[in-house]
Every structure is written in structure tokens, then in C-alpha cells.
C-alpha positions as CSV (number, residue, x, y, z in Angstrom):
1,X,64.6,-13.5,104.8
2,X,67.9,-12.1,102.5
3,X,71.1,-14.0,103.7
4,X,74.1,-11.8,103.9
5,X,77.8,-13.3,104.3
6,X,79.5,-10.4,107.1
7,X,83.6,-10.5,106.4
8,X,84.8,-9.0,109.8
9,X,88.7,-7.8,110.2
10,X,89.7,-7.5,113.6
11,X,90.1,-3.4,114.8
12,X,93.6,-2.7,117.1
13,X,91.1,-2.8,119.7
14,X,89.3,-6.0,118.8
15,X,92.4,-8.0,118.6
16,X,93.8,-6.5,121.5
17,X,91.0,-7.7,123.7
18,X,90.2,-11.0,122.1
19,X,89.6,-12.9,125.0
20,X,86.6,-11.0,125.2
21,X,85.5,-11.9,121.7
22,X,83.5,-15.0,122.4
23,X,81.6,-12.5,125.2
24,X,81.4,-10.0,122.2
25,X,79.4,-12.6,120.1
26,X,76.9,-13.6,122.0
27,X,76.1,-9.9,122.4
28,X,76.2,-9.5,119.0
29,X,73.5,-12.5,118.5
30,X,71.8,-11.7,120.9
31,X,70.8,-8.1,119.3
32,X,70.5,-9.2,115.8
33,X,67.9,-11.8,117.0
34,X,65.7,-8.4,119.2
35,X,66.2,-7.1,115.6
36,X,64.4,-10.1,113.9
37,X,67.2,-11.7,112.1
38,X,69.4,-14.2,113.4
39,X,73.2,-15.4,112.6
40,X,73.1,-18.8,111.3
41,X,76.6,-19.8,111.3
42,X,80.1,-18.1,112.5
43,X,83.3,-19.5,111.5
44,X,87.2,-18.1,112.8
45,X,89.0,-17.8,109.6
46,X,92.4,-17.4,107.6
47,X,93.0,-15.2,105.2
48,X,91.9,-11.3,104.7
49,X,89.3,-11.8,107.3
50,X,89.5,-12.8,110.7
51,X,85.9,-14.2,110.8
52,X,83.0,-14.8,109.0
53,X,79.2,-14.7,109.6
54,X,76.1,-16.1,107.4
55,X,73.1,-13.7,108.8
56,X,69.0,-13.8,107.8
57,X,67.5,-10.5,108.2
58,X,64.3,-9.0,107.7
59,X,65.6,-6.6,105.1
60,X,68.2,-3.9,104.0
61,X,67.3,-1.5,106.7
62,X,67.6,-3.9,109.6
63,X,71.1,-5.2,108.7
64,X,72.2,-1.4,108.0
65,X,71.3,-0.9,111.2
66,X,72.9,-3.8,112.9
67,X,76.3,-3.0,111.2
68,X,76.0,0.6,112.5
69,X,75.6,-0.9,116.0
70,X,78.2,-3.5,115.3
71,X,80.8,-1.1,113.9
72,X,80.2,1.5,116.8
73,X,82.0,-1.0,119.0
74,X,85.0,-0.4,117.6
75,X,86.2,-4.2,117.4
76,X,86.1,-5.0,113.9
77,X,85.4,-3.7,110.4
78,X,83.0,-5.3,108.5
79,X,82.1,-6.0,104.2
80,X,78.7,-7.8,103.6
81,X,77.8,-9.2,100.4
82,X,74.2,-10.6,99.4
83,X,73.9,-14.5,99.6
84,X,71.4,-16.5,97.2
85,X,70.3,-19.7,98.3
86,X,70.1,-22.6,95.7
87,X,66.4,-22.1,95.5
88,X,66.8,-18.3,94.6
89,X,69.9,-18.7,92.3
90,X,67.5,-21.4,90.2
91,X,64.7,-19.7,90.3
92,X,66.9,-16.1,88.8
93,X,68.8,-18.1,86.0
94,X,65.1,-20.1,85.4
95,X,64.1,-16.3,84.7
96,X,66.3,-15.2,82.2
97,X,65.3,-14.8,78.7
């Protein structure tokens, strides 16, 4: 399954109910894994994003569909970016000619 790294900026109204993030979460993995995919790690951050998620999913349409859901909560913004695995990234520059 395609890894994708989620960058998530808290909303007004994400940061304003924050004690409910934790709740927010598991909700949040809890969907993505009825979609097929599955967040494999989560991490609070510093910096220009509040939080950070490394997610497998089945494939592009799946995890445009998840951010829809996820963004029509209102809580946070999100930016997603394509992960390689050391595997892939060998096997692409093994490729090149």
C-alpha cells in the first residue's frame, strides 16, 4: 500500500476544543482502517504543523476521500506528500538509466 506523510495545522476550532483531540483521533483511525488503510504512526509536533501522521492506503482515491471526511470536521487543515519506503526508493534509483 502507498505511504503518505499528513501535516495537519490545527483550525480555530481544533485548537479551541483540544481536549477533545485524543477522542478526535481515534475516530479518525478508526475510519481510515473501515476504509482499508490504517495510520501507522502519529506524532504532536513543533514547528508549522501541529501534528503529523504516516498513513498506508489502498490508493489515491481512498486517501482523497479520507481527507474530504477529515477536513469536513473542521479541526485541522491538512498537506500530504507521497512517502517511499527504502525498498521503493532503491528499487526507482536501481531503475534509472
Amino acid at each position: 500500500m502507498p505511504t503518505y506523510l499528513l501535516q495537519s495545522q490545527w483550525t480555530d476550532q481544533g485548537i479551541r476544543n483540544v481536549k477533545e483531540s485524543v477522542k478526535r483521533l481515534d475516530l479518525g483511525k478508526k475510519k481510515l482502517k473501515e476504509m482499508g488503510g490504517e495510520i501507522k504512526a502519529f506524532y504532536l509536533t513543533t514547528g508549522p504543523y501541529d501534528m503529523l501522521a504516516i498513513v498506508d492506503v489502498l490508493n489515491d482515491a481512498v486517501l482523497a476521500e479520507y481527507l474530504l471526511w477529515l477536513g469536513s470536521q473542521g479541526n485541522i487543515r491538512t498537506q500530504t506528500v507521497r512517502a517511499f519506503t527504502e525498498d521503493e526508493f532503491r528499487r526507482i534509483v536501481g531503475g534509472l538509466t
